[in-house]
C-alpha positions in Angstrom: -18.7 -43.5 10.9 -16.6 -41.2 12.5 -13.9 -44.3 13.4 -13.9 -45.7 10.2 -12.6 -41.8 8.4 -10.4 -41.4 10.6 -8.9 -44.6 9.8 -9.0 -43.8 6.3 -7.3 -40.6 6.5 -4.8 -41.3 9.4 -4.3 -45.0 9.3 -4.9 -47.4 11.5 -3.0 -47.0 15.4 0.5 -47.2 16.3 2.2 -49.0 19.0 4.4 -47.2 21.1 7.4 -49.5 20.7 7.2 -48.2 17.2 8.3 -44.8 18.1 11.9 -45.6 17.3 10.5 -46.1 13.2 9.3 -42.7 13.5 12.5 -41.1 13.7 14.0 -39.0 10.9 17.6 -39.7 8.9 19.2 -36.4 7.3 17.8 -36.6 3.5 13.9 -36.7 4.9 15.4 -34.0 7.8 16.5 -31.6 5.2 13.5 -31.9 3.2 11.0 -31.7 6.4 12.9 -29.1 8.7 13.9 -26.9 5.9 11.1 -26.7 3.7 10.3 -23.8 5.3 13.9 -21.6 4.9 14.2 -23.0 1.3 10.7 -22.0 0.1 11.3 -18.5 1.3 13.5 -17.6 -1.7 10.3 -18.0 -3.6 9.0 -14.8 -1.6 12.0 -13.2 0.3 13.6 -11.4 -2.8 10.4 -10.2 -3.5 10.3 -8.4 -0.9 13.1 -6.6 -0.8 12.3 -5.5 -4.4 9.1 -4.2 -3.0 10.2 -1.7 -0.7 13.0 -0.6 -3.6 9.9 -0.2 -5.9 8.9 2.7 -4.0 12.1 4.8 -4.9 11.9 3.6 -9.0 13.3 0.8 -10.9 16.8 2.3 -10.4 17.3 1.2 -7.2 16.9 -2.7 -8.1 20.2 -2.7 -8.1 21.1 -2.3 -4.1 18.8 -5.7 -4.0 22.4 -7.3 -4.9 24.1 -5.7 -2.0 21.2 -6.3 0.6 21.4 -9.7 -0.2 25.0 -9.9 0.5 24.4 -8.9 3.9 21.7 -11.1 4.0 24.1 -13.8 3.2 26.3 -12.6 6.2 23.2 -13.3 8.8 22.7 -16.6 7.4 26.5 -17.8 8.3 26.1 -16.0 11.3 22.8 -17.4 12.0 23.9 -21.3 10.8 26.8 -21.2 13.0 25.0 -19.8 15.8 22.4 -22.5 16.0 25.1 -25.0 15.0 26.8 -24.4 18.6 22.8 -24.5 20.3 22.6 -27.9 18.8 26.0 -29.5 20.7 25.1 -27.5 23.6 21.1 -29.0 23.9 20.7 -32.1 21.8 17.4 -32.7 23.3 16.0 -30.0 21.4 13.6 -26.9 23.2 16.4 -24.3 20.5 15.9 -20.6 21.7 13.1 -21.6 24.5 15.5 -23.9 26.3 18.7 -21.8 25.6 17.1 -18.5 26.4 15.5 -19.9 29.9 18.1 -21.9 31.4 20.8 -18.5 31.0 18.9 -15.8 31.0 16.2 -16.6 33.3 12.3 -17.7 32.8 11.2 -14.6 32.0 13.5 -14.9 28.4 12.8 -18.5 28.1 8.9 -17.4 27.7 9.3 -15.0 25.3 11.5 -16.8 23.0 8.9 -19.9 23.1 5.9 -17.6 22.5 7.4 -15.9 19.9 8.3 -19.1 18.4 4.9 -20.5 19.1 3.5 -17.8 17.0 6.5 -17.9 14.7 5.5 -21.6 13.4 1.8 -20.8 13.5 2.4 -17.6 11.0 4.6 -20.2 9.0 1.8 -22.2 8.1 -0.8 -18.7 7.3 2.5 -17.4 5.2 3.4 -20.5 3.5 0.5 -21.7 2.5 -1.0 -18.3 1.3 2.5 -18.0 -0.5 1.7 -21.3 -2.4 -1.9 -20.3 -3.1 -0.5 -17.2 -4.7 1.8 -18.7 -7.1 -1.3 -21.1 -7.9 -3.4 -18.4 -9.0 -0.5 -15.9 -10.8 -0.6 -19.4 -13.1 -4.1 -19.7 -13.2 -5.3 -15.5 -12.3 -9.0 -16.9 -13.0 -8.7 -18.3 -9.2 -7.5 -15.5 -8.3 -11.0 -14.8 -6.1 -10.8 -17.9 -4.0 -7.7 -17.6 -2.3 -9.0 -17.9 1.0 -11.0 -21.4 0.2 -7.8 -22.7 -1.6 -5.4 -21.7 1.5 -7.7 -23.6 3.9 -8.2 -26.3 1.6 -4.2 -26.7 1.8 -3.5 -26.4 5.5 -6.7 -29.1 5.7 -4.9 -31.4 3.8 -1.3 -30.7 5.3 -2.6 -31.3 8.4 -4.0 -34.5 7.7 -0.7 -35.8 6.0 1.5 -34.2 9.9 -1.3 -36.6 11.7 -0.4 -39.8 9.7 3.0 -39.9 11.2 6.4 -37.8 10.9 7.9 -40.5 8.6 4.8 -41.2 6.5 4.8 -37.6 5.7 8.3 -37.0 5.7 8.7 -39.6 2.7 5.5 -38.0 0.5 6.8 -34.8 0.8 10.8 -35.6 0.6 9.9 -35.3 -2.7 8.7 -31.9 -3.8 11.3 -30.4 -1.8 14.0 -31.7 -3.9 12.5 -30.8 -7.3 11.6 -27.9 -5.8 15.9 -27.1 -5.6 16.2 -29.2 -8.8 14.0 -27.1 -10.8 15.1 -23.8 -9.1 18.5 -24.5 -9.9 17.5 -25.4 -13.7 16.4 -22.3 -13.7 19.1 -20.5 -12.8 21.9 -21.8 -14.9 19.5 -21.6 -17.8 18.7 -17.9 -16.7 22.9 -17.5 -16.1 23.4 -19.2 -19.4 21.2 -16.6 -21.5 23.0 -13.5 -19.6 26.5 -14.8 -20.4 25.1 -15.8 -24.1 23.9 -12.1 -24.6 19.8 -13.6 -25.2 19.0 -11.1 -22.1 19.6 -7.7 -22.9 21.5 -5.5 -20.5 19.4 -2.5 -21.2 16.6 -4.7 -18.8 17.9 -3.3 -15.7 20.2 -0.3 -14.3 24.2 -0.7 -13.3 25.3 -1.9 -10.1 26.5 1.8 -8.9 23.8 4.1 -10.6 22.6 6.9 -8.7 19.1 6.4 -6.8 17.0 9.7 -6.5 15.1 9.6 -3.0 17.2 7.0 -1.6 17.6 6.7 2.3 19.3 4.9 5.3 16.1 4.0 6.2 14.8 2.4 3.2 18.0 0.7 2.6 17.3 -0.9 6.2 13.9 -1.5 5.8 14.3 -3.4 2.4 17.2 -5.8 4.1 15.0 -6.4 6.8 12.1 -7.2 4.3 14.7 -9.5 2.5 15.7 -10.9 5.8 11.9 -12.9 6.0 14.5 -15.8 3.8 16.0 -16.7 7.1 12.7 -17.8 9.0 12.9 -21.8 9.6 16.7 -21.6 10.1 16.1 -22.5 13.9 13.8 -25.1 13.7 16.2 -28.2 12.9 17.4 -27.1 16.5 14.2 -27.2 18.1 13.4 -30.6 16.4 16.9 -32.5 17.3 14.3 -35.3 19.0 13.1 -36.4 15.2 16.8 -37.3 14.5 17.9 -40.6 14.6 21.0 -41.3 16.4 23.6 -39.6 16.6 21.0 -37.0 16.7 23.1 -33.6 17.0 25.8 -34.8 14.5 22.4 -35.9 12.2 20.8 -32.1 12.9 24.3 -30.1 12.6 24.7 -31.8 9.4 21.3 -31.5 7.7 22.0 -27.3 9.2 24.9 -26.8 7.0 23.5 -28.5 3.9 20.1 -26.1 4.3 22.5 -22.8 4.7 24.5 -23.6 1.7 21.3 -24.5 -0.4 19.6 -21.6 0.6 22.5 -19.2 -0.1 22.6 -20.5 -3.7 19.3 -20.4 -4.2 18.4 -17.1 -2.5 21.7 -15.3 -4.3 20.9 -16.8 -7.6 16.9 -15.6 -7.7 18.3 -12.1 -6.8 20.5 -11.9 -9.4 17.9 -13.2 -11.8 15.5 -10.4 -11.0 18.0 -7.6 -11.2 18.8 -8.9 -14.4 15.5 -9.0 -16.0 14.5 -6.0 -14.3 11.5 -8.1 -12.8 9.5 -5.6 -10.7 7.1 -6.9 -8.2 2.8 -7.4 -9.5 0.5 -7.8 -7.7 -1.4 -10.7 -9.7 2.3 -12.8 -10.6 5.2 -13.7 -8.1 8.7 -12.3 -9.3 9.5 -16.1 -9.3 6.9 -16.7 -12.0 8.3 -13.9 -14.1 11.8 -14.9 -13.9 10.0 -18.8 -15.1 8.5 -16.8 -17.9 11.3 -14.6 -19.2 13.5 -17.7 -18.8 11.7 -20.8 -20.5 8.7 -18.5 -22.2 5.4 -19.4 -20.5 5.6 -23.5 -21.8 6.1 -26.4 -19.8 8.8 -25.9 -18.2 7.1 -22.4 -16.6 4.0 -24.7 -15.6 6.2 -27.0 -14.1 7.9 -24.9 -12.5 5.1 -23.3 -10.9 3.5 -25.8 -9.9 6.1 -27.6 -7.9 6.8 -23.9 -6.3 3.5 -23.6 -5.6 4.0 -26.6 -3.8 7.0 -26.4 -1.9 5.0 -23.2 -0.7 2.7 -25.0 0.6 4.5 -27.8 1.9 6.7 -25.2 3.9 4.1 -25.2 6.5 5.4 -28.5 7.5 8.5 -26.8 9.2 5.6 -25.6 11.4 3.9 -28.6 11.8 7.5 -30.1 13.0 9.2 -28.0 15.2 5.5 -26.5 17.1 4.7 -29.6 18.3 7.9 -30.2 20.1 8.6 -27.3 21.4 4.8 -27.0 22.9 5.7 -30.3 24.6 8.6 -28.7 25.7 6.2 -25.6 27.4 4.0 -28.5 28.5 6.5 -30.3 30.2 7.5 -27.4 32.0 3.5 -26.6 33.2 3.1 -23.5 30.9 1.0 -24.7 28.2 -1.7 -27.6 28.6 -0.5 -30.8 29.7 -2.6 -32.0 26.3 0.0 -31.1 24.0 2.4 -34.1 25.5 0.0 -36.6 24.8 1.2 -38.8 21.2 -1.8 -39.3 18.8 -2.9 -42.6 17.6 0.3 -42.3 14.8 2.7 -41.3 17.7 2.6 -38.0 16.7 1.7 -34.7 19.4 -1.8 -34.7 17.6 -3.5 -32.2 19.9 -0.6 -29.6 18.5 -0.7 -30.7 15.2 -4.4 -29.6 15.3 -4.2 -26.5 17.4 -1.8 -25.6 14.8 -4.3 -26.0 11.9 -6.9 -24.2 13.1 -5.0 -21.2 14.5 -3.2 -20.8 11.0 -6.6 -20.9 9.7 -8.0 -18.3 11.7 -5.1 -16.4 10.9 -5.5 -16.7 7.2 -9.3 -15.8 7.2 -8.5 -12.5 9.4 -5.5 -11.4 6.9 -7.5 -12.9 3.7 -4.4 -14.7 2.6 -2.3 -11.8 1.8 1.4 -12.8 2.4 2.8 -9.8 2.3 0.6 -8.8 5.5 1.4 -11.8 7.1 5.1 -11.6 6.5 6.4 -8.4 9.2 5.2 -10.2 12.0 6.3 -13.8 10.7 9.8 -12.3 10.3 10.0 -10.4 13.4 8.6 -13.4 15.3 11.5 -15.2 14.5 14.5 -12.7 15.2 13.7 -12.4 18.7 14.2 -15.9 19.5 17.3 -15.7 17.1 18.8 -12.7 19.6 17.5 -14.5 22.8 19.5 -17.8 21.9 22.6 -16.0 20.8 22.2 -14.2 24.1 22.1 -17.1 26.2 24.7 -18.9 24.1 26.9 -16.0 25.4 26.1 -16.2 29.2 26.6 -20.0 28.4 30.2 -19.7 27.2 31.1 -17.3 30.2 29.8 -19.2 32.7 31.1 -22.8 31.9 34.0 -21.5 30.2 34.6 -24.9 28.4 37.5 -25.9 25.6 37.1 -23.5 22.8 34.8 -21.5 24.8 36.6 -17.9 23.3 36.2 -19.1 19.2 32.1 -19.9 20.6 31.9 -16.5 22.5 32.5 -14.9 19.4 30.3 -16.7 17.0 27.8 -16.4 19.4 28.5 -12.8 19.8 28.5 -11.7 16.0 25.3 -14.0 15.9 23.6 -12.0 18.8 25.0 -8.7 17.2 23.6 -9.0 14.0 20.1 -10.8 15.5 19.2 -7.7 17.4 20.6 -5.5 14.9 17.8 -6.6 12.6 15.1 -7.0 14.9 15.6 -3.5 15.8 15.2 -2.4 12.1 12.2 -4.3 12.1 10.5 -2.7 15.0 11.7 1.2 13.5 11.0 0.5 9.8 8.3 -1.9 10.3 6.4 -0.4 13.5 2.8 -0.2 11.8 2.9 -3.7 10.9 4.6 -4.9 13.9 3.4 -3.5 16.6 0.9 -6.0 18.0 4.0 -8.2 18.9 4.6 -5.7 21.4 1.1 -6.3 22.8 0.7 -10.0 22.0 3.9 -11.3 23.3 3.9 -10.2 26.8 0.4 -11.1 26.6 1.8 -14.8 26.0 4.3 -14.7 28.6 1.6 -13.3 31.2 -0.6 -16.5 30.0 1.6 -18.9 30.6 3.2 -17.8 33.8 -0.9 -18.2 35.3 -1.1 -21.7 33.5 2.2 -22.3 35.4 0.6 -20.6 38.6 -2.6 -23.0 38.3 -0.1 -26.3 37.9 1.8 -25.5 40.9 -1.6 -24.5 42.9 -3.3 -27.9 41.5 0.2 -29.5 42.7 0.0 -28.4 45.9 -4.0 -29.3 46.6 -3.1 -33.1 45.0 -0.2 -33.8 47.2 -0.6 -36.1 50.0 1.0 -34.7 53.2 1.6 -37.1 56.0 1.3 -34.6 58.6 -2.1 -33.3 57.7 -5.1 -34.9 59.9 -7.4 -37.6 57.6 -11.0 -36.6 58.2 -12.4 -39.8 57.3 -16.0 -39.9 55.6 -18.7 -40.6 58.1 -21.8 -41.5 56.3 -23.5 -40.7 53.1 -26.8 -39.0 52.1 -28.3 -39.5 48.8 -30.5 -37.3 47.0 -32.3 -38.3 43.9 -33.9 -35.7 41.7 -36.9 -37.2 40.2 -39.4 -35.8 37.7 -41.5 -39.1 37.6 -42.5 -42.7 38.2 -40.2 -44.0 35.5 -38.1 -46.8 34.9 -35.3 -44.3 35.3 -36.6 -43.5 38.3 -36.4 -46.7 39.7 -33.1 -47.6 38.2 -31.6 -44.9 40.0 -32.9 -45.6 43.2 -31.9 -49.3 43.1 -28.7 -48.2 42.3 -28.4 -45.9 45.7 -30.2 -48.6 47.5 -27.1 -50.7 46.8 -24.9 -48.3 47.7 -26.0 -49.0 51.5 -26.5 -44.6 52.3 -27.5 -43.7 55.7 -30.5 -41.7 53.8 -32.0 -41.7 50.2 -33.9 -38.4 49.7 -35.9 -38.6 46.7 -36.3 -34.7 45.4 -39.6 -34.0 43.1 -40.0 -30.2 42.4 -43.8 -29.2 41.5 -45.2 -26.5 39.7 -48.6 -27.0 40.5 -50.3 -27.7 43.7 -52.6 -30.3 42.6 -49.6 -32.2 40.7 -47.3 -31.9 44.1 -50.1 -34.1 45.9 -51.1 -36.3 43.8 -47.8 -36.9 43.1 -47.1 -37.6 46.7 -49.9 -40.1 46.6 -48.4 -42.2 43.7 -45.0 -41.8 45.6 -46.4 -43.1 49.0 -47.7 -46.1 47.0 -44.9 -47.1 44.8 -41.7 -46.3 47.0 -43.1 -46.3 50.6 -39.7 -46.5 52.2 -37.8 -43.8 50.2 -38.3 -40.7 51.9 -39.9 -38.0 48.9 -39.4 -34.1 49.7 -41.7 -31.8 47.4 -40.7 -28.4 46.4 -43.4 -25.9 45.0 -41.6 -23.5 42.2 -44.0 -20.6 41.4 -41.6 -19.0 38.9 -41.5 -23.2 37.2 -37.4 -23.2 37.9 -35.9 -26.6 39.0 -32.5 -25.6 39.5 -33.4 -22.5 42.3 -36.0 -24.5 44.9 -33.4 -27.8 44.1 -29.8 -26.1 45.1 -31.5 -24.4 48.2 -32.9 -27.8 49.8 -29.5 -29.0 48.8 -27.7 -26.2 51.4 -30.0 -27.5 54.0 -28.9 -30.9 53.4 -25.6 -30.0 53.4 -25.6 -27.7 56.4 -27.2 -30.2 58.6 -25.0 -33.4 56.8 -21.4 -31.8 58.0 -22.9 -31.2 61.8 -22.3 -34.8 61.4 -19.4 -35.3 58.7 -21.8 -36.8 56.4 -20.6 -36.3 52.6 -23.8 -35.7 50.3 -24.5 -37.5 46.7 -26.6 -35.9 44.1 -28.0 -39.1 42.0 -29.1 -37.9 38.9 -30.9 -40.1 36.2 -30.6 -39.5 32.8 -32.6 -41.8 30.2 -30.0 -42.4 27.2 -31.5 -42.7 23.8 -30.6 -45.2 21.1 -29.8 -43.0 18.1 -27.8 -39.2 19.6 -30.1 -37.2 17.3 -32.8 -38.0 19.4 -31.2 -36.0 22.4 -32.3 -33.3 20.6 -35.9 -34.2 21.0 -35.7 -34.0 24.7 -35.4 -31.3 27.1 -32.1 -32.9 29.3 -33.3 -31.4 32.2 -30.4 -34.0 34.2 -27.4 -32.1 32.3 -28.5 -28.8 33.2 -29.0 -29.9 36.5 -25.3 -31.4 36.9 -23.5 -28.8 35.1 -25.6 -26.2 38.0 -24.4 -28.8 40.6 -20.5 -30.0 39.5 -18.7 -26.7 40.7 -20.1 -26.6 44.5 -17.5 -27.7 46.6 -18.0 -30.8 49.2 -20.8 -32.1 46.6 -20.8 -35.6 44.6 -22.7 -35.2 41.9 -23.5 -38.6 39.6 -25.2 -39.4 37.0 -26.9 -42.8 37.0 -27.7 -43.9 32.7 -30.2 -45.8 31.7 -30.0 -47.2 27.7 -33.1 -47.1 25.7 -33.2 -49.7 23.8 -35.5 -49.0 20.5 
């Protein structure tokens, strides 16, 4: 049952030589590796005018400044990753930069950070979509939560069915996603130059602000600055590219950052204009929709397909965590799982270790964005300042053609990276905090994953010079709890294993049982030795593990290896495990941790 759902849902298996159909050209790219960056305009202004809400409706205006500098990161930022995409055009972005020129230490927390980056791009995203669902329909307003999971359920399902297959269903949205936001803002442009919007709506660019502060000024451009998260994954994803990959991914760059300029500047304006102040039940996107097209059908569409580009944002997570946890795997800091391809040839196990950490994530924070958003936006500006960084020692080191016009792009990029991660930490500190605890709390992870690679390295590596202490015999023992046909199928089964000694083991908890059972033993198996163990407290594992010592003791006198046999009776139908008490598994899971010790199990099928 379970085979024939996940064929419905996934497909049916790839082969690997079909790996080369899953790669990406630069229209599915752009709509794939920068959902997430062009979906934030739906949310970023927002947030800037939530922080100038605090002062009065006055200050909306200095949201048309802030996003000017904003603007200013963005080049910095496109060009900056533009140069990491030449420089490693096998992808890895701000992890690989970061740890092959500033050392390992870097390279960690620039993947971690990133890691967590793409996982709070799916909680954001999708709770961002399931907000603009229900300021359409406020009646849903309650079951956020359900909704949001519902979403990242179905997303996830779509990322396991193939990078292409999901690429060309959700190509789609994307684009009428810029379509309709750019209808939008020529109609909303179109009724300010026509006089239908009246200027009385919103304050002069210029107007004095009561209350106003260097420090709110910072903390609303950092706020606004959540618009640039996802401008780094096309460089960790560079592998989904077809060829000529890095020309492909520097491309499909450029055409994001000028999309997202024009998108971003022309919502801002919009909002100033109207003198839209953030609700908490309706997005400032939906209100520009409705003072713009009056709430009709062209609001509802509108809407609806941002609702869904919210949503489908997430797949900028669901592209770039996958490769760079292969990345991390590759290099023995994360489990060796995550480079295994999925039945689609897809990194499945990331795909769903993804999922359900966004889930978690969304449950914990009840699918408020703006909760969510701090720590998404400061999880991506360290990596930004850690690439630029690198980028730098990169330039001075190898000092190749051009190398001065890079240093510099790559210093203004590392300037201005820090610059705002710093105004994160100082005007953000009591939502961001935890990434002070978490992410050297990554880092420390993965350096004892690397530690227990290297140690498991070491301990599987065959040395020539080291003596071969060859196996000299073989001892068998064969818990038994009966006269059974399991019994005797296990026992045939060490018999033709040709042992030096097969030990039947029966543990009693009565007297009268242990002999009589002896008796029925003697007669039915006379030349398989039986040892009975009397357990007054009725334990099988205590009285069991210590005859096993003495086995063992007396067995490497003589450098004899002992084998637990264990039988296990396997029912027809798995819901009648339940009915039994599987003494044999709790035996082996007591047993499959001591060291020198085979432990086996030995099946036998029922068959009604």
């Amino acid at each position: 049952m379970f085979s024939i759902i996940k064929r419905v849902l996934i497909g049916q298996p790839l082969k690997s030589t079909q790996l080369g159909e899953q790669k990406l050209n630069k229209t599915k790219a752009l709509a794939i590796l920068s959902s997430d960056a062009l979906s934030s305009v739906a949310y970023g202004p927002e947030q800037i005018l939530l922080v100038l809400m605090t002062i009065g409706a006055a200050a909306y205006w200095l949201s048309i400044p802030i996003a000017a500098g904003i603007l200013v990161l963005l080049l910095a930022l496109v060009l900056s990753y533009r140069q990491v995409i030449f420089a490693y055009p096998h992808g890895g972005g701000a992890y690989v930069v970061s740890k092959e020129n500033l050392g390992v230490s870097s390279g960690l927390l620039a993947g971690g950070a990133l890691l967590v980056d793409y996982i709070l791009t799916v909680a954001v995203s999708i709770s961002a979509g399931t907000d603009a669902i229900t300021s359409a329909f406020p009646s849903l307003h309650f079951y956020n939560v359900p909704i949001a999971i519902f979403l990242v359920i179905v997303i996830t399902i779509l990322n396991l069915r193939g990078i292409t297959e999901s690429a060309s269903i959700l190509a789609y949205p994307v684009y009428l996603f810029v379509l309709v936001i750019f209808i939008m803002i020529v109609a909303g442009l179109y009724q300010i130059l026509t006089g239908k919007v009246s200027p009385d709506l919103h304050a002069s660019i210029g107007t004095p602000v009561a209350g106003l502060s260097l420090f709110l000024l910072l903390r609303a451009f950092a706020s606004g600055s959540s618009a640039l998260t996802g401008v780094e994954a096309i460089s960790n994803a560079i592998p989904n590219f077809k060829e000529p990959a890095p020309v492909n991914a520097s491309k499909t760059l450029a055409a994001m950052g000028v999309l997202l300029a024009l998108l971003f500047t022309g919502i801002v304006w919009l909002a100033y204009y109207y003198g839209i102040s953030p609700k908490v039940e309706e997005t400032v996107v939906s209100q520009i929709a409705s003072v713009t097209f009056g709430r009709g059908t062209m609001y509802y569409i509108i809407q609806g397909i941002t609702a869904m580009i919210l949503v489908l944002a997430a797949n900028t997570g669901y592209s770039a965590f996958p490769l760079l946890a292969v990345n991390l795997a590759k290099d023995k800091y994360i489990a060796r799982m995550f480079t295994v391809r999925g039945d689609r040839l897809g990194y499945s196990n990331g795909i769903l270790f993804l999922a359900v950490a966004s889930i978690l994530l969304i449950i914990v924070f009840k699918g408020q964005t703006e909760h969510l958003i701090p720590l998404y936006a400061v999880g991506v500006f360290i990596p930004f300042t850690l690439a630029q960084a690198g980028m730098l020692v990169k330039w001075i080191r190898e000092k190749p053609a051009g190398w001065k016009v890079k240093l510099s792009i790559n210093a203004i990029g590392a300037l201005i990276s820090f610059t705002v991660m710093m105004i994160f930490f100082i005007t953000k500190f009591p939502q961001v905090w935890p990434a002070l605890i978490f992410l050297p709390a990554i880092v420390l992870v993965f350096k004892k994953i690397n530690k227990h690679y290297e140690a498991v390295g070491d301990q599987l590596r065959i040395n020539p010079n080291e003596p071969d202490l060859p196996i000299e015999g073989n001892i068998m023992l064969v818990p038994v709890a009966g006269i059974t046909h399991v019994v005797e199928n296990t026992l045939n089964y060490a018999k033709s294993l040709s042992p030096e000694q097969i030990i039947a083991v029966y543990v009693a908890f009565d007297k009268e049982a242990e002999k009589q059972f002896e008796e029925k033993w003697n007669q039915w198996q006379p030349n398989v030795r039986l040892v009975t163990l009397y357990s007054q407290y009725r334990s099988i594992i205590q009285p069991l593990t210590k005859f096993i010592d003495t086995v063992e003791n007396k067995a490497k006198e003589s450098n004899y290896r002992v084998t637990v046999l264990i039988p296990q009776f396997i029912t027809k139908k798995r819901w009648h495990n339940a009915l039994h008490n599987q003494s044999s598994l709790l035996i082996r899971a007591n047993l499959l941790y001591r060291k020198d010790l085979i432990v086996t199990t030995v099946p036998y099928h029922f068959k009604k």
